[in-house]
mmCIF file of the N, C-alpha and C atoms, coordinates in Angstrom:
data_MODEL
# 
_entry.id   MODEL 
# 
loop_
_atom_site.group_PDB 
_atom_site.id 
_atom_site.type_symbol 
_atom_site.label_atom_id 
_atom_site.label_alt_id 
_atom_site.label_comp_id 
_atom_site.label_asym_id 
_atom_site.label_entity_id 
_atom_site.label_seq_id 
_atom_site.pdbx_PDB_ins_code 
_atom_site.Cartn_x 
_atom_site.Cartn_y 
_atom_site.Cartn_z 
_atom_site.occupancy 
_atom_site.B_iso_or_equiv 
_atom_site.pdbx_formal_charge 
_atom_site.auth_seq_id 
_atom_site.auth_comp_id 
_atom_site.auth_asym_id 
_atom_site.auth_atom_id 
_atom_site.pdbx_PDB_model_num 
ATOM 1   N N  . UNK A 1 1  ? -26.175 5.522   -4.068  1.00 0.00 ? 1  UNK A N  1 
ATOM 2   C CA . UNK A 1 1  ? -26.215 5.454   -5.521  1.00 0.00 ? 1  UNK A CA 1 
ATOM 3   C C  . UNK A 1 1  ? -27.674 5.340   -5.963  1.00 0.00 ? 1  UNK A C  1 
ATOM 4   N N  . UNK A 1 2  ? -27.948 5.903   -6.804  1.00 0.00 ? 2  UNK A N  1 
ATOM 5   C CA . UNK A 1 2  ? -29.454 6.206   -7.685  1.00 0.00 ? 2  UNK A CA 1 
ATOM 6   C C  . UNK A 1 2  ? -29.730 5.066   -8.123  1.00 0.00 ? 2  UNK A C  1 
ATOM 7   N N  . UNK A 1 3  ? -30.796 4.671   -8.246  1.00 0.00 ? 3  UNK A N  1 
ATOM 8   C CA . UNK A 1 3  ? -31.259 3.326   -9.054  1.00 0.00 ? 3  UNK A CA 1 
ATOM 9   C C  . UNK A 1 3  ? -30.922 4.080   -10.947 1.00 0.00 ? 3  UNK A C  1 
ATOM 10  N N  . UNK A 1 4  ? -30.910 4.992   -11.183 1.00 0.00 ? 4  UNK A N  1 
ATOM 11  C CA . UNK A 1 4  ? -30.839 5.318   -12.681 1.00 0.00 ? 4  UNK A CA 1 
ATOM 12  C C  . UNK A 1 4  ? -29.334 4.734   -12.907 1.00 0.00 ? 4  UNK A C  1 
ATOM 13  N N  . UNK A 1 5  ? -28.532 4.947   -11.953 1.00 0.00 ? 5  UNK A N  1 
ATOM 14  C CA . UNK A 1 5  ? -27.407 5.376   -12.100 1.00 0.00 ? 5  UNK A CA 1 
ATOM 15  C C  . UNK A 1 5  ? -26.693 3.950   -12.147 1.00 0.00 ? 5  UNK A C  1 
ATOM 16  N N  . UNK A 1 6  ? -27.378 2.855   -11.227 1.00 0.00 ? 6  UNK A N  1 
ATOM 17  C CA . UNK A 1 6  ? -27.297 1.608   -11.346 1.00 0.00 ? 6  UNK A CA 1 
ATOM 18  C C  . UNK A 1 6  ? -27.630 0.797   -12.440 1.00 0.00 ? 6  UNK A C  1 
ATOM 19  N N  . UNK A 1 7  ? -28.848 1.647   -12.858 1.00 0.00 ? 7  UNK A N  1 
ATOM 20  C CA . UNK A 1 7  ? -29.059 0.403   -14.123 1.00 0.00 ? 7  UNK A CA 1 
ATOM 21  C C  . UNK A 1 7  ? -28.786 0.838   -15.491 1.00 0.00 ? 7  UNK A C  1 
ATOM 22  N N  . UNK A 1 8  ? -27.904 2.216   -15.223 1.00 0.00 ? 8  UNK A N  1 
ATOM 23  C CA . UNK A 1 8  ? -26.874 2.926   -16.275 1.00 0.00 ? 8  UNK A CA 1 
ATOM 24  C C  . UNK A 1 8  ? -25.726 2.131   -16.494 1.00 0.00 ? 8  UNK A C  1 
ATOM 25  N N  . UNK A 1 9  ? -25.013 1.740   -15.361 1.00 0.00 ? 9  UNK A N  1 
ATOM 26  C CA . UNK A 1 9  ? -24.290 1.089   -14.892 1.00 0.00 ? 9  UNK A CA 1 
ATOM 27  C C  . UNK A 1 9  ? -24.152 -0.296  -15.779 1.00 0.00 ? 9  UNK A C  1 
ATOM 28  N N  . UNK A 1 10 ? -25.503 -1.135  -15.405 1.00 0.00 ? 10 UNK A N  1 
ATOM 29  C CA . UNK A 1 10 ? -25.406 -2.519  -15.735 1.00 0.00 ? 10 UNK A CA 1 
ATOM 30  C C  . UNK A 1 10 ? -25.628 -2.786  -17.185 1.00 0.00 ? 10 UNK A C  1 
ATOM 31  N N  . UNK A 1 11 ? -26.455 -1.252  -18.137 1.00 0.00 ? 11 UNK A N  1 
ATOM 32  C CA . UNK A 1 11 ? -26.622 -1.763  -19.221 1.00 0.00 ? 11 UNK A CA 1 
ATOM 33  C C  . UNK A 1 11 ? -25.356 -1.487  -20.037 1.00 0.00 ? 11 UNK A C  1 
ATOM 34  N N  . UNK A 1 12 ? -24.272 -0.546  -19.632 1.00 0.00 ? 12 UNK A N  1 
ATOM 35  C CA . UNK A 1 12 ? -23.148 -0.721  -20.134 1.00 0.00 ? 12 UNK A CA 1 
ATOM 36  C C  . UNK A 1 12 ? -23.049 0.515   -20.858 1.00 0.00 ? 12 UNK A C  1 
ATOM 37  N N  . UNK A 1 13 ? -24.402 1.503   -20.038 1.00 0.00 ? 13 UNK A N  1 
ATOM 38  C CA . UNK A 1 13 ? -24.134 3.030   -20.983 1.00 0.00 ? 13 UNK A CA 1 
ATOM 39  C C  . UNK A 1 13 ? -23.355 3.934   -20.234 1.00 0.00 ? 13 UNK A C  1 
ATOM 40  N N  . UNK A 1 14 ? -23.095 3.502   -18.429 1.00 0.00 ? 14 UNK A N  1 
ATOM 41  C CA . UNK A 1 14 ? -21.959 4.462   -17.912 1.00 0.00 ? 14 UNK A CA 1 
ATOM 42  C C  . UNK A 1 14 ? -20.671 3.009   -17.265 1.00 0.00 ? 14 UNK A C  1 
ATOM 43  N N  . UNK A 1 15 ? -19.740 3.935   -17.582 1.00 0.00 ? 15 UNK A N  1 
ATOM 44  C CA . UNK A 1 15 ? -18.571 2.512   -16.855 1.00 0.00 ? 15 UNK A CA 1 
ATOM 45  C C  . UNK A 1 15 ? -18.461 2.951   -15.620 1.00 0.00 ? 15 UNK A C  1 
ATOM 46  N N  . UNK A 1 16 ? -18.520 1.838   -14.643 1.00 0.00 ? 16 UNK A N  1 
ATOM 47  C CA . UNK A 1 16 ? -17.743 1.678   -13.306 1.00 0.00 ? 16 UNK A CA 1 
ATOM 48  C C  . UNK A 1 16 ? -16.703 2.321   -13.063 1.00 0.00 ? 16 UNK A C  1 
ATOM 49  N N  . UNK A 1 17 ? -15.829 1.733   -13.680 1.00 0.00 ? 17 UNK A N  1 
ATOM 50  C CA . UNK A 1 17 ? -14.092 2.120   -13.679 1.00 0.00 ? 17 UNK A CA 1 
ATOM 51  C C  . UNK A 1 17 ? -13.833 2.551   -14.870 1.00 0.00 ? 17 UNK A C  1 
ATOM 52  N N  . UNK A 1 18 ? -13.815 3.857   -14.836 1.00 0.00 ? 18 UNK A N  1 
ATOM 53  C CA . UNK A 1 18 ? -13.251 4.431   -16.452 1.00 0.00 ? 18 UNK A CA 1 
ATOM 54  C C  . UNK A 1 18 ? -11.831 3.909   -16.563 1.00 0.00 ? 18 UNK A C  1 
ATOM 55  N N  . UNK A 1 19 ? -11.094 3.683   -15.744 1.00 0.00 ? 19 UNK A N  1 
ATOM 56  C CA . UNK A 1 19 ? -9.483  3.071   -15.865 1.00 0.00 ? 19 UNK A CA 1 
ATOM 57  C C  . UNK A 1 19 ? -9.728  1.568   -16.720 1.00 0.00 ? 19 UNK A C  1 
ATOM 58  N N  . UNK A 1 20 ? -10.906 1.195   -16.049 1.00 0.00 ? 20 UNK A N  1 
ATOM 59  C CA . UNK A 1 20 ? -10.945 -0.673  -16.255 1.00 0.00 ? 20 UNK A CA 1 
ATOM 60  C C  . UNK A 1 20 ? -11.072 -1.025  -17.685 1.00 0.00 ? 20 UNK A C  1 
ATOM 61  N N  . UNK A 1 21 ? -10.094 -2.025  -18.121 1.00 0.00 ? 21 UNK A N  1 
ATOM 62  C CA . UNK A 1 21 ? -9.892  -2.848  -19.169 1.00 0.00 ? 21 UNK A CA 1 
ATOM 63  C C  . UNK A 1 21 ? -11.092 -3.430  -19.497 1.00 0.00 ? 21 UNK A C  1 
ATOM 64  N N  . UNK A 1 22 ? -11.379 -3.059  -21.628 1.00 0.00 ? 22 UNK A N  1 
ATOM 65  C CA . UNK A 1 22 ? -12.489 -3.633  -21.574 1.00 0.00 ? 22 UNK A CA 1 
ATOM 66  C C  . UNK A 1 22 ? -12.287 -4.947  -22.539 1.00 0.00 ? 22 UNK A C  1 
ATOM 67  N N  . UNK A 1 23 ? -12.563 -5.760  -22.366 1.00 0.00 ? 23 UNK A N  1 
ATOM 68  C CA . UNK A 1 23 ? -12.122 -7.307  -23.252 1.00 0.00 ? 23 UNK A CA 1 
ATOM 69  C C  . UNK A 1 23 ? -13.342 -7.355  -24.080 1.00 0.00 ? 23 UNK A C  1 
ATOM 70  N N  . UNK A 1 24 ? -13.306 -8.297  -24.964 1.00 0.00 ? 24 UNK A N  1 
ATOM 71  C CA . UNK A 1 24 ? -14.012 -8.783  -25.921 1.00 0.00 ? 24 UNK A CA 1 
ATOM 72  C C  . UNK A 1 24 ? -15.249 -9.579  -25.224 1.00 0.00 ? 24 UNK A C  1 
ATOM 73  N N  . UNK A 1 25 ? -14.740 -10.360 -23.774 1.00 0.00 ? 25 UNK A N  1 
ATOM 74  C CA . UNK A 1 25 ? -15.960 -11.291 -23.638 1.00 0.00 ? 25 UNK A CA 1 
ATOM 75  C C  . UNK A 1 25 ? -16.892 -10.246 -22.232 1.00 0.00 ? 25 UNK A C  1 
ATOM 76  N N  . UNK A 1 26 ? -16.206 -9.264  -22.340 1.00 0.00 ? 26 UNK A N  1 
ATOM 77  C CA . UNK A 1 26 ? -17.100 -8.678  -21.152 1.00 0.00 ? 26 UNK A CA 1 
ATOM 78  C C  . UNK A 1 26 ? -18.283 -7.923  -22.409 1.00 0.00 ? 26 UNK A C  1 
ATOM 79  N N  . UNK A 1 27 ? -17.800 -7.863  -23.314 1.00 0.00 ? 27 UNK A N  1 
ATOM 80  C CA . UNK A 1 27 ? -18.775 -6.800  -24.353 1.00 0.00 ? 27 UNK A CA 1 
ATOM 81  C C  . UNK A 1 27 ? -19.803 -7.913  -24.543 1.00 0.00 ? 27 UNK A C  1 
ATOM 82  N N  . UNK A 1 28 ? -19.110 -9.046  -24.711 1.00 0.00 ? 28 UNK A N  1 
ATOM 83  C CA . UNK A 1 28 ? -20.489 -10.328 -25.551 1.00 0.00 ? 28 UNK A CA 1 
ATOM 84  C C  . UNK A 1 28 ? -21.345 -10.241 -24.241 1.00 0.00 ? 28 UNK A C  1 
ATOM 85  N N  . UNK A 1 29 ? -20.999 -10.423 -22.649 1.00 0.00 ? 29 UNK A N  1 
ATOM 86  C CA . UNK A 1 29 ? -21.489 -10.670 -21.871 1.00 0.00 ? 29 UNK A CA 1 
ATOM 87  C C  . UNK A 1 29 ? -22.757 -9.212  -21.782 1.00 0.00 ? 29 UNK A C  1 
ATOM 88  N N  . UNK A 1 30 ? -22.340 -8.241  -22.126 1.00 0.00 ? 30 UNK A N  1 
ATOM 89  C CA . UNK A 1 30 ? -23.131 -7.207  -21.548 1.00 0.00 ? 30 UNK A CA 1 
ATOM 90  C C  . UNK A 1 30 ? -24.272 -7.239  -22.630 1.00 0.00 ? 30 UNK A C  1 
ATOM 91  N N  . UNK A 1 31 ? -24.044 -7.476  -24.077 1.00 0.00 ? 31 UNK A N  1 
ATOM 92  C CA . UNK A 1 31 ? -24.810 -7.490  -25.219 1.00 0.00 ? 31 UNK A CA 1 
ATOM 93  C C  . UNK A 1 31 ? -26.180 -8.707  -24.964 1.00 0.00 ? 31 UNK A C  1 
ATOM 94  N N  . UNK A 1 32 ? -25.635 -9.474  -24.464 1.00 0.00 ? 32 UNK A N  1 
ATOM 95  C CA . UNK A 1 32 ? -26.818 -10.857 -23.802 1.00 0.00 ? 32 UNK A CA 1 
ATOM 96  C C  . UNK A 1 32 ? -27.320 -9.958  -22.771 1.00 0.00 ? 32 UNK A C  1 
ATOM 97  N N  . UNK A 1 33 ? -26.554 -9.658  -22.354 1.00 0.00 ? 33 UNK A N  1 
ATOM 98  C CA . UNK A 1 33 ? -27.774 -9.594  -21.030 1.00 0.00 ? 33 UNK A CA 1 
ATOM 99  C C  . UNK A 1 33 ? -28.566 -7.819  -21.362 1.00 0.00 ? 33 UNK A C  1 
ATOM 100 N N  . UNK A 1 34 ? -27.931 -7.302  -22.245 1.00 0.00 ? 34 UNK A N  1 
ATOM 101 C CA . UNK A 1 34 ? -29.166 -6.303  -22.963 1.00 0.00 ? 34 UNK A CA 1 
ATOM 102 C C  . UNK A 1 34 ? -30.003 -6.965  -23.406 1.00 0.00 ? 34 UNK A C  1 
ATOM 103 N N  . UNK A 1 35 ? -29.682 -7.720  -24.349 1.00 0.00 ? 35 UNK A N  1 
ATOM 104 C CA . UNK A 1 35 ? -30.813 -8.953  -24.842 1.00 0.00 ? 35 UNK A CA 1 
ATOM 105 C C  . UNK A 1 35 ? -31.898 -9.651  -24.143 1.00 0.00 ? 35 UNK A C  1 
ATOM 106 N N  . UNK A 1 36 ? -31.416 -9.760  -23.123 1.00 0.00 ? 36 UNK A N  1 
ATOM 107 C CA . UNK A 1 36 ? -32.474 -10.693 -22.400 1.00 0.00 ? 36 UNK A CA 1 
ATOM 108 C C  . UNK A 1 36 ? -33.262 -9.851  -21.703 1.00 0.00 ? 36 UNK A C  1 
ATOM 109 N N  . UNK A 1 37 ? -32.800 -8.721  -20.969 1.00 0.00 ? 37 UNK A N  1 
ATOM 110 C CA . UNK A 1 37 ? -33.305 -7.869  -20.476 1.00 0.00 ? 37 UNK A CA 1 
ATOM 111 C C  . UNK A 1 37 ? -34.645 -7.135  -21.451 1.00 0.00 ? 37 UNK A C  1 
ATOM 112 N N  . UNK A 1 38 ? -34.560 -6.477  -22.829 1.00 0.00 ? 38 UNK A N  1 
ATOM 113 C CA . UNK A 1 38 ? -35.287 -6.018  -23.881 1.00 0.00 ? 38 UNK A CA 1 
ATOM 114 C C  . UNK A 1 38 ? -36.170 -6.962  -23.739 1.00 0.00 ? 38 UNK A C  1 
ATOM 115 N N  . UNK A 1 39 ? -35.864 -8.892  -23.915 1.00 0.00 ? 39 UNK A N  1 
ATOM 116 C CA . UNK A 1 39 ? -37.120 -9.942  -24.377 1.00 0.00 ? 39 UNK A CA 1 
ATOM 117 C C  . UNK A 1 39 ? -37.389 -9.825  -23.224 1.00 0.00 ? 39 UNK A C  1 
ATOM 118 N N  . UNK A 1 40 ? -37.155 -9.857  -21.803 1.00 0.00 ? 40 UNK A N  1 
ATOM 119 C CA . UNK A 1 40 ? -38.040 -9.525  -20.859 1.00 0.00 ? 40 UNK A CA 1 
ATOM 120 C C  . UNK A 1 40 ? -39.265 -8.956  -20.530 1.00 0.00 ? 40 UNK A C  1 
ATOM 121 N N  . UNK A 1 41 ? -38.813 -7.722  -21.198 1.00 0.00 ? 41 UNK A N  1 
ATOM 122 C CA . UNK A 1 41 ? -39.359 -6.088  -21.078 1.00 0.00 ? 41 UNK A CA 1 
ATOM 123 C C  . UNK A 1 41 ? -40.735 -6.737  -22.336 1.00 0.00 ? 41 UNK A C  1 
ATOM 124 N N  . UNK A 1 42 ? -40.723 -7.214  -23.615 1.00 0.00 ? 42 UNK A N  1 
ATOM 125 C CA . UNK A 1 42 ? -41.114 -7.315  -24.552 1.00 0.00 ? 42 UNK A CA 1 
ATOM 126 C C  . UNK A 1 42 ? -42.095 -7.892  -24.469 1.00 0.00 ? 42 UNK A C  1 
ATOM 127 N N  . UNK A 1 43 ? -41.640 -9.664  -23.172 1.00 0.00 ? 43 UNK A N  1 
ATOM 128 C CA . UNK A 1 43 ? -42.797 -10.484 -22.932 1.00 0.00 ? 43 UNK A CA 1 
ATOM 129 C C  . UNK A 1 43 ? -43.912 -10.015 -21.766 1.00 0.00 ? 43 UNK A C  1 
ATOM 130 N N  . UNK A 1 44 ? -43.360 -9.229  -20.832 1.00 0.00 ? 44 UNK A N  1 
ATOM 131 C CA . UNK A 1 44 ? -44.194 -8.802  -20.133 1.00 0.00 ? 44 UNK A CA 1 
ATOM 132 C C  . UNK A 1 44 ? -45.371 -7.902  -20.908 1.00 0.00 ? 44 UNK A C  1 
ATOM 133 N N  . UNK A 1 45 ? -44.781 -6.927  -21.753 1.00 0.00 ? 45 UNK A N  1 
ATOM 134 C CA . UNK A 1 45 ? -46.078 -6.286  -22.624 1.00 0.00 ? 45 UNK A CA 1 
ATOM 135 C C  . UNK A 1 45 ? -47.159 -6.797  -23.409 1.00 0.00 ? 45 UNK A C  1 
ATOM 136 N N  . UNK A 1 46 ? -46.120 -8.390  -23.894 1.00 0.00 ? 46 UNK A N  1 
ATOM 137 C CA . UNK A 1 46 ? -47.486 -9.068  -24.481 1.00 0.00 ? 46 UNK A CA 1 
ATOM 138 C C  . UNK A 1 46 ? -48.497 -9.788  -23.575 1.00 0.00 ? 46 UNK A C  1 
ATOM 139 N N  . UNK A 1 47 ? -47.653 -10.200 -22.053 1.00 0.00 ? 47 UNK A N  1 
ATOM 140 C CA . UNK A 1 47 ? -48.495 -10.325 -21.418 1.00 0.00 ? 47 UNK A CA 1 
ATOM 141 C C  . UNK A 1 47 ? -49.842 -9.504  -20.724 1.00 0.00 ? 47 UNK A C  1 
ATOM 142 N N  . UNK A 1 48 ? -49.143 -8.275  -20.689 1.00 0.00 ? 48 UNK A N  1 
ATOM 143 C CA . UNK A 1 48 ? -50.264 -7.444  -19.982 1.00 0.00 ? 48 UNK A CA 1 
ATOM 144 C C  . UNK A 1 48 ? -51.393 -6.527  -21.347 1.00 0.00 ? 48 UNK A C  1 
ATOM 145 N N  . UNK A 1 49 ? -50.864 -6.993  -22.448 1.00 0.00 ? 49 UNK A N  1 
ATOM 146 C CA . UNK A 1 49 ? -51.789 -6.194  -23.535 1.00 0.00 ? 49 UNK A CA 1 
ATOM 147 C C  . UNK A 1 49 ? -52.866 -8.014  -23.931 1.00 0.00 ? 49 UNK A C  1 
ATOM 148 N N  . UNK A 1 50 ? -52.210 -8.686  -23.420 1.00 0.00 ? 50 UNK A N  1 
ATOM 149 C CA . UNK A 1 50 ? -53.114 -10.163 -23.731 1.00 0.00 ? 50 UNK A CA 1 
ATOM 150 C C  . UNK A 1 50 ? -54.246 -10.179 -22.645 1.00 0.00 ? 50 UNK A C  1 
ATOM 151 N N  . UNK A 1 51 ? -53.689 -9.449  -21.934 1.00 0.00 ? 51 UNK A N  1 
ATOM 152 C CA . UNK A 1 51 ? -54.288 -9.494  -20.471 1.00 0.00 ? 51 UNK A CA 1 
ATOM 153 C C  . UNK A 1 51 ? -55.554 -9.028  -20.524 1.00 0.00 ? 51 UNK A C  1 
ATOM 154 N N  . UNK A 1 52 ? -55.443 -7.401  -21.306 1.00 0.00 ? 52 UNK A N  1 
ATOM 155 C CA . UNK A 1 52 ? -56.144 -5.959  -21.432 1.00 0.00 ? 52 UNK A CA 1 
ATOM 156 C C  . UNK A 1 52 ? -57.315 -6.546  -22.604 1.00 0.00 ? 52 UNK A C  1 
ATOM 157 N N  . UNK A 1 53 ? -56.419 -7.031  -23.694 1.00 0.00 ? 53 UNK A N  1 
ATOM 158 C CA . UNK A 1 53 ? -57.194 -7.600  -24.315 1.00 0.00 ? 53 UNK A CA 1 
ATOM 159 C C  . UNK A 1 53 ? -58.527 -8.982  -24.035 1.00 0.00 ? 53 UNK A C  1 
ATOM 160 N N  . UNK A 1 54 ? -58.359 -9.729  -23.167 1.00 0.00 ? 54 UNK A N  1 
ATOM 161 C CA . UNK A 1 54 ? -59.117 -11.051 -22.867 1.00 0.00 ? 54 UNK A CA 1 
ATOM 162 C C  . UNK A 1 54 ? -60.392 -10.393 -22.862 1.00 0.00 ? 54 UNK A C  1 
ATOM 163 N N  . UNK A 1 55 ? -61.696 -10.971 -23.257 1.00 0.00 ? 55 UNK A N  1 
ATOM 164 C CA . UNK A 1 55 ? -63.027 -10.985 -22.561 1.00 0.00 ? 55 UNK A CA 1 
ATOM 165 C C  . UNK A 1 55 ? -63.114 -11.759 -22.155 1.00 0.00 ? 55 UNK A C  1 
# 
């Protein structure tokens, strides 16, 4: 399996099991962890543009 295809997978833009039941708390669950994933992504940039930036 592709790493694209994996983290297609986890952000909830391809399903696993197209058969599989989707509930209400698996959606809240996937929406956080888009979330956290994005502020991840977000803090690392301010880190490395704080970085770029320092004299």
């Amino acid at each position: 399996m592709s790493i694209k295809n994996q983290l297609a997978e986890y952000l909830f833009l391809k399903k696993k099991d197209p058969n599989a039941k989707n509930t209400q708390w698996m959606k809240y669950m996937h929406g956080i962890n888009r979330l956290s994933i994005f502020l991840f992504l977000f803090a690392i940039v301010v880190i490395i543009v704080k970085l770029l930036l320092k004299k």
